[in-house]
C-alpha positions as CSV (number, residue, x, y, z in Angstrom):
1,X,161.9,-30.4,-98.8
2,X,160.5,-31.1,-102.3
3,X,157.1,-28.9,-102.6
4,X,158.1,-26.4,-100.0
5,X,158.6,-26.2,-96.3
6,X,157.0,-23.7,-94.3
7,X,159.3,-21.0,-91.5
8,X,159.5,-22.3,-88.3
9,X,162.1,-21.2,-85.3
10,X,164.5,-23.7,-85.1
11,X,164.8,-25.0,-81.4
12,X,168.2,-26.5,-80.6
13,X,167.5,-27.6,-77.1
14,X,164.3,-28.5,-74.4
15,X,164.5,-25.0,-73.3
16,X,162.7,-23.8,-76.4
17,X,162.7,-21.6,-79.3
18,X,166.3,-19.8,-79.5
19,X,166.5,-16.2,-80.4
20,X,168.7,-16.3,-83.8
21,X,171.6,-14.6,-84.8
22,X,171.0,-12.1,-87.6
23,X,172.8,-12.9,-90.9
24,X,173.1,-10.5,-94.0
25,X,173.3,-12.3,-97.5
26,X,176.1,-10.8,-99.8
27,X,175.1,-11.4,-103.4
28,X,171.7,-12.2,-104.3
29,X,171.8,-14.0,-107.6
30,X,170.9,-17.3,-109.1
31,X,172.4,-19.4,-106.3
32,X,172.5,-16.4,-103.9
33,X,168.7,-15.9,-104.1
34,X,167.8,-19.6,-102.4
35,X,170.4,-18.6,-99.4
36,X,168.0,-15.5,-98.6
37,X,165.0,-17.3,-99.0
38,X,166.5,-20.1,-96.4
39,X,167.6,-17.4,-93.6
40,X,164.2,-15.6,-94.2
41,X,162.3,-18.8,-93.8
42,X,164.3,-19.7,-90.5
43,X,163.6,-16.1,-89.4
44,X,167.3,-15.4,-89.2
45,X,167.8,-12.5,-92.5
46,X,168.3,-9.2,-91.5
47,X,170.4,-7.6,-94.5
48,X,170.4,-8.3,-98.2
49,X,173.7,-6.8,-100.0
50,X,173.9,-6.6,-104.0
51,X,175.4,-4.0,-106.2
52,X,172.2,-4.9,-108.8
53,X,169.1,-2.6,-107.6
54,X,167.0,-5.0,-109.4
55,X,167.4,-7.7,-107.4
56,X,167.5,-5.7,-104.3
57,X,164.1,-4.0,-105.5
58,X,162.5,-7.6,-106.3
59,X,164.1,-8.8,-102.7
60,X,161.9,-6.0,-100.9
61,X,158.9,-7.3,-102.6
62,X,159.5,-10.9,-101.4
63,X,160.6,-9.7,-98.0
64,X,158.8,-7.2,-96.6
65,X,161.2,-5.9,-93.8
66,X,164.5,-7.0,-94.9
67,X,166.8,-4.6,-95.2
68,X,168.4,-4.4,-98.6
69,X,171.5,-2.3,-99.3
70,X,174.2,-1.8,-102.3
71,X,176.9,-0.9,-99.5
72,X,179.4,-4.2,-98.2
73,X,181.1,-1.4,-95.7
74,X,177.7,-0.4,-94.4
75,X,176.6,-4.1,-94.3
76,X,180.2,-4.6,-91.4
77,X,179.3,-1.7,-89.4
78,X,176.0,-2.7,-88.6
79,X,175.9,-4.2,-85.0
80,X,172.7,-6.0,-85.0
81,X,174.7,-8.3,-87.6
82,X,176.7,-10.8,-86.2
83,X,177.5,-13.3,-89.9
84,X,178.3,-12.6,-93.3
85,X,176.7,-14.6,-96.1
86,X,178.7,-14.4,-99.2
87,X,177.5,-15.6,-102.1
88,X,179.4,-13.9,-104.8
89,X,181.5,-14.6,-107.9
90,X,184.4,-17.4,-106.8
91,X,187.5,-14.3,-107.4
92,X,185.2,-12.4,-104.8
93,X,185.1,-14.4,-102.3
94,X,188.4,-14.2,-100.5
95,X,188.3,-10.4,-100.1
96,X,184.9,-10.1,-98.9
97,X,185.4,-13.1,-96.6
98,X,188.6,-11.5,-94.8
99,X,187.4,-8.0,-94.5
100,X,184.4,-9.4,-93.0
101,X,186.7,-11.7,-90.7
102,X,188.5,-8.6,-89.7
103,X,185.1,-6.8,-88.7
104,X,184.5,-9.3,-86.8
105,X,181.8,-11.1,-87.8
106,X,181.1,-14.7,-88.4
107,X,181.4,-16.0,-92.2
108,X,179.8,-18.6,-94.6
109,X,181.4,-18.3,-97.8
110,X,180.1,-20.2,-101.1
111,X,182.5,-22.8,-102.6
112,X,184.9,-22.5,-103.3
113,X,186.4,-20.6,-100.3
114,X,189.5,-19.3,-102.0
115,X,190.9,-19.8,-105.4
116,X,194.8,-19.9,-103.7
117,X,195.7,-22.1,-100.8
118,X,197.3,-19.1,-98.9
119,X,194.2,-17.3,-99.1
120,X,192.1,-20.1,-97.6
121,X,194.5,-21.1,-94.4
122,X,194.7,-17.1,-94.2
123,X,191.2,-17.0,-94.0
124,X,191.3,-19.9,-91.2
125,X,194.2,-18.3,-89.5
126,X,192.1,-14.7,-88.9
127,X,188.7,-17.2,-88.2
128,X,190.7,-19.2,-85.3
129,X,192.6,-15.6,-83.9
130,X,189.2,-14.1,-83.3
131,X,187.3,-16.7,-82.5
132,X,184.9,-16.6,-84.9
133,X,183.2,-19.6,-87.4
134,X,184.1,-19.7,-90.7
135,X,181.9,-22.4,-93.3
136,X,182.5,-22.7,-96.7
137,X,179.3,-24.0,-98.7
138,X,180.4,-27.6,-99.2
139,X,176.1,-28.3,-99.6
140,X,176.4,-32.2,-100.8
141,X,177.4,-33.0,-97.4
142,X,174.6,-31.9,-95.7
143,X,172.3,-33.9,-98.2
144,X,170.2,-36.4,-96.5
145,X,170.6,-38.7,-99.3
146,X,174.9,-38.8,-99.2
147,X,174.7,-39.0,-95.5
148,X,172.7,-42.3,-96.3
149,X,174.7,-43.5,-98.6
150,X,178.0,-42.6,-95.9
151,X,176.3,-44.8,-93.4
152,X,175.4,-47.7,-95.8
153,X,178.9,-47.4,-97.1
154,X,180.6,-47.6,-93.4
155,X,178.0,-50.2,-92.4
156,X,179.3,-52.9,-95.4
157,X,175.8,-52.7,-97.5
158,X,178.1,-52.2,-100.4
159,X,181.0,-54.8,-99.7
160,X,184.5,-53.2,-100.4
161,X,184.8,-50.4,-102.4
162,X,186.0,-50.4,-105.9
163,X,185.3,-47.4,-107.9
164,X,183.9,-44.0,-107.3
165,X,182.8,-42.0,-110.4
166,X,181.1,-38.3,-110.1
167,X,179.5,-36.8,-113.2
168,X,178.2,-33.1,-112.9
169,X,177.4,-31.5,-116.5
170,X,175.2,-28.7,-117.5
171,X,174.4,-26.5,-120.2
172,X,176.6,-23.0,-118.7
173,X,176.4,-19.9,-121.1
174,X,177.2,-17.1,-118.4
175,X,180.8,-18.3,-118.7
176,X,183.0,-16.5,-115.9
177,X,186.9,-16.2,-115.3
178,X,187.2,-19.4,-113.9
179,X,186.6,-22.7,-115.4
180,X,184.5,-25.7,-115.3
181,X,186.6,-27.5,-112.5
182,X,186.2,-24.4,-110.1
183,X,182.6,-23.9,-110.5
184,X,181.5,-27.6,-110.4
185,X,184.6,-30.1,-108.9
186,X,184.5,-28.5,-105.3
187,X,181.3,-30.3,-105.2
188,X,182.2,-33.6,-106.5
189,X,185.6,-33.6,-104.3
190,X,184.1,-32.7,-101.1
191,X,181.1,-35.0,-101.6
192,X,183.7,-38.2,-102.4
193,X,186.3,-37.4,-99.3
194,X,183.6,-37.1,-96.9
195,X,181.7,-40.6,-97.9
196,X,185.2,-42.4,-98.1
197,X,186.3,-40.3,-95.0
198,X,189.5,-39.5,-96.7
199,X,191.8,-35.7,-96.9
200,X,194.1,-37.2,-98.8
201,X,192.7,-37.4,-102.3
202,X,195.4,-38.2,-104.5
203,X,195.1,-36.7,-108.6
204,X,196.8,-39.2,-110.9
205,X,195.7,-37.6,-114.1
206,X,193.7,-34.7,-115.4
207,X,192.4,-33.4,-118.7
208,X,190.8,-30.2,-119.8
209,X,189.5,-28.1,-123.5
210,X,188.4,-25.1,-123.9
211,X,186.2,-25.9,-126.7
212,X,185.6,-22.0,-127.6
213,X,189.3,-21.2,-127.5
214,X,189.3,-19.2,-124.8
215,X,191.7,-20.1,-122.4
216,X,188.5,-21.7,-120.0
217,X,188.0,-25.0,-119.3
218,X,185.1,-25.9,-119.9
219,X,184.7,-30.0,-120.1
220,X,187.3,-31.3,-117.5
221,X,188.1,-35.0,-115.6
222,X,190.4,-35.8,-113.1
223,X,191.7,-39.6,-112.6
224,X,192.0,-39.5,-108.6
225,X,192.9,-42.5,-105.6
226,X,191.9,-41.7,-102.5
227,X,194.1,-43.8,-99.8
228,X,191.6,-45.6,-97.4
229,X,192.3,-48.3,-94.7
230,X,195.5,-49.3,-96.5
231,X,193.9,-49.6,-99.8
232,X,193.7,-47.0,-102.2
233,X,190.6,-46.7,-104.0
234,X,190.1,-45.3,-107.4
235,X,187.7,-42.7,-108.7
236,X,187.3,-39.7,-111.0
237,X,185.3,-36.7,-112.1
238,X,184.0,-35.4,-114.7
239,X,182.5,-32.0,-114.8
240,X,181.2,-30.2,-118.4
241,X,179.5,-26.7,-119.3
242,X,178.9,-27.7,-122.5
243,X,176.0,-30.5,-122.0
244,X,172.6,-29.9,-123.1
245,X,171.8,-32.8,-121.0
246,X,171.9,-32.0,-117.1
247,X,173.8,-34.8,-115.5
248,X,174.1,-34.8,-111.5
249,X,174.9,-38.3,-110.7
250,X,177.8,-40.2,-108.4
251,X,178.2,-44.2,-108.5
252,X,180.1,-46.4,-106.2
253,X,181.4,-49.6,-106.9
254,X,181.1,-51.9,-104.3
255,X,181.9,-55.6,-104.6
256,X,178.5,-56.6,-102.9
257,X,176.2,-53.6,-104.5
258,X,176.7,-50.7,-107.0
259,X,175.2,-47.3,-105.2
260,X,173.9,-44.8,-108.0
261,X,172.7,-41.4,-106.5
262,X,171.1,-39.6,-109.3
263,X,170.3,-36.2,-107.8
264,X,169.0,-34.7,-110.9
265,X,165.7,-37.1,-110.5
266,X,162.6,-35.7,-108.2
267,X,162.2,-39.2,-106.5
268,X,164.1,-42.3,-106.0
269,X,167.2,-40.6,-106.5
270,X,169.6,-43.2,-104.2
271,X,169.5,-46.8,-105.7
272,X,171.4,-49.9,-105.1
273,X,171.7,-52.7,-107.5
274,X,173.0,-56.1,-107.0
275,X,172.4,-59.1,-108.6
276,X,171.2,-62.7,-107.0
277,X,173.2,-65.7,-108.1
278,X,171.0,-66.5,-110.7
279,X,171.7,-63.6,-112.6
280,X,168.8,-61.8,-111.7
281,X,169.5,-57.7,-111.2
282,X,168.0,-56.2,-108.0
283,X,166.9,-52.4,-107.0
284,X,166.4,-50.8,-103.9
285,X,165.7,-47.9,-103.0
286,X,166.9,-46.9,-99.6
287,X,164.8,-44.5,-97.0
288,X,166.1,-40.9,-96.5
289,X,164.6,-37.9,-94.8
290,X,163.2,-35.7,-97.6
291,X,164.3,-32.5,-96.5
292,X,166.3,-29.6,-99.0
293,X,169.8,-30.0,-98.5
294,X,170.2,-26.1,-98.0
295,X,167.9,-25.7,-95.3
296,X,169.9,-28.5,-93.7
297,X,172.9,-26.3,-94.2
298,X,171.7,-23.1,-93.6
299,X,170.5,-24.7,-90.4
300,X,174.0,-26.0,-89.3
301,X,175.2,-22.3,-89.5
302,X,172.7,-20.9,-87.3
303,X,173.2,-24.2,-85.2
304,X,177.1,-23.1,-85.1
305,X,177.1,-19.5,-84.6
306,X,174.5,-20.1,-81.6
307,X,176.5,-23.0,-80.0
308,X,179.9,-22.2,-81.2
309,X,180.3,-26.1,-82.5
310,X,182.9,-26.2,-84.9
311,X,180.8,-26.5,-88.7
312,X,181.1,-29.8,-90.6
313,X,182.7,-27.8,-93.6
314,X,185.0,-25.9,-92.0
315,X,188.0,-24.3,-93.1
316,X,189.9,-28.0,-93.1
317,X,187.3,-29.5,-95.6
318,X,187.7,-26.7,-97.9
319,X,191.5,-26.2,-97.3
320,X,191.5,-30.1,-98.8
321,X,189.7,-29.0,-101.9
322,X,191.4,-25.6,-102.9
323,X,194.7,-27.8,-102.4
324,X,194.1,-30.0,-104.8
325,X,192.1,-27.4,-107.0
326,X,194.9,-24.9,-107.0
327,X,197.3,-28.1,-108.3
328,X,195.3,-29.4,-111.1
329,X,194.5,-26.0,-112.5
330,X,198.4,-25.3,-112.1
331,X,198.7,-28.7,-113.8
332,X,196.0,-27.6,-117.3
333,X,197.8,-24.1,-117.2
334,X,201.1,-25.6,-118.4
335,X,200.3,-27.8,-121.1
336,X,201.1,-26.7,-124.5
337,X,199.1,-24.4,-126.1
338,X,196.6,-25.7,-128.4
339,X,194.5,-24.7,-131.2
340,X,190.3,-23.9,-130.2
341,X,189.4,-27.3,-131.6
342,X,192.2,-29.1,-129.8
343,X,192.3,-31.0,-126.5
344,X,195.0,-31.8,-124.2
345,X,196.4,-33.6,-120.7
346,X,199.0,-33.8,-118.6
């Protein structure tokens, strides 16, 4: 929740409080570091796993009584922890995800799950033989304000659908061995399937630089159709390291009203604009429970491993995006080879 929500023990029945599963956060870093404070404020952290004492020192200082190690092997043999929180670099997280699968325990995995489409449905193939959950951190779907906009767009609010756009761009110096489309696209993908209800995303064009000449994209867009109801309905996405300007903002089309969620605002950030028959343009602001997306997620894990429910982002959801992933960066990898100022498609 914007300001701050205070820990309280989540109760997923009329019985009362439950007693929570512990969980041990691998990787404690810039995104890593608001998955810890989550678990701890739901009362569910036990372990905290990092190969940077640093962080592990500042962790101890946060959390008094967390557990903080350097050792992932350590971190499997433990008993008294029954899920694995892994919230390391993308190329990391298929091995860590299967030896923890192996050992038994019960995996979240950061997006993307797997950077190979083997990996992931061997990942869901070891999850399924030992019973165990496996979630991949698809957060836009747990967002209060998407699953608005999902119902207005199922109730008719926005007529029939005509264009779905998705702009993510930042300002990225800590440039990894991946590109743009792997650190930013799962987002935007898994966000657009789930509000059109739709695994079969179509890519009819993409285009990538790598404006520094170094083999990563790092300014991307994919041209997709996503086959709904008979129809199929166009979108695209556009994803950027390289601007100064922070952009986080999807817009549907819709023949009655234009939905713009803008999540990079504090307030306000779903609007629908119409206009009367006189011309005149119309904004409204629809009503959304104000609560942060991650503790909504973080939440659903718990609410998984306690009840055994299958997770909304399961292996399926993100099996649909490393697919389609895996095939466009196939796609940019063959294009001819161009000069650091140049730019090319296919």
């Amino acid at each position: 929740m914007r300001g701050g929500f205070k820990a309280a023990p989540l109760n997923f029945a009329k019985g009362g409080p439950l007693q929570l599963p512990k969980v041990a956060v691998i990787g404690c870093g810039n995104w890593g570091k608001n998955l810890v404070r989550n678990y701890a404020q739901q009362g569910a952290l036990g372990v905290v796993c990092d190969a940077d004492q640093k962080r592990l020192e500042h962790v101890s200082r946060e959390y008094p009584g967390v557990s903080v190690t350097d050792n992932f092997e350590g971190v499997l043999k433990d008993d008294g922890i029954k899920a694995i929180v892994i919230a390391t670099p993308s190329d990391s997280h298929f091995p860590l995800a299967r030896k923890a699968l192996l050992a038994g325990k019960h995996v979240y995995v950061e997006k993307p799950l797997a950077r190979d489409i083997k990996h992931a449905e061997e990942l869901d193939q070891l999850a399924t033989e030992r019973n165990l959950i496996l979630m991949v951190g698809h957060l836009l779907l747990y967002h209060p304000a998407v699953n608005c906009l999902k119902d207005l767009i199922a109730s008719g609010e926005l007529g029939e659908l005509r264009f779905v756009r998705s702009d993510r761009m930042n300002f990225n110096q800590s440039r990894r061995d991946w590109s743009v489309l792997w650190d930013l696209a799962p987002h935007d993908l898994s966000m657009m399937s789930y509000l059109l209800d739709c695994d079969l995303t179509e890519v009819n064009r993409v285009g990538g630089w790598d404006t520094q000449g170094d083999g990563l994209i790092d300014v991307a867009y994919l041209d997709l159709f996503f086959p709904v109801k008979g129809r199929a309905i166009p979108g695209q996405v556009r994803n950027s390291w390289i601007d100064p300007q922070k952009l986080v903002r999807l817009t549907v089309n819709g023949s009655l009203k234009t939905a713009v969620l803008n999540d990079a605002q504090t307030e306000n950030k779903l609007a629908l604009h119409s206009q009367t028959k006189e011309g005149r343009m119309i904004v409204e602001y629809p009503e959304y429970p104000d609560v942060e997306p991650l503790h909504l997620e973080c939440e659903h894990f718990l609410r998984c491993l306690v009840t055994g429910e299958r997770p909304r982002t399961d292996a399926n959801n993100a099996h649909h995006v490393v697919r389609i992933l895996a095939d466009v960066e196939r796609r940019l990898s063959s294009r001819p080879q161009l000069h650091p100022t140049g730019a090319g498609k296919r």
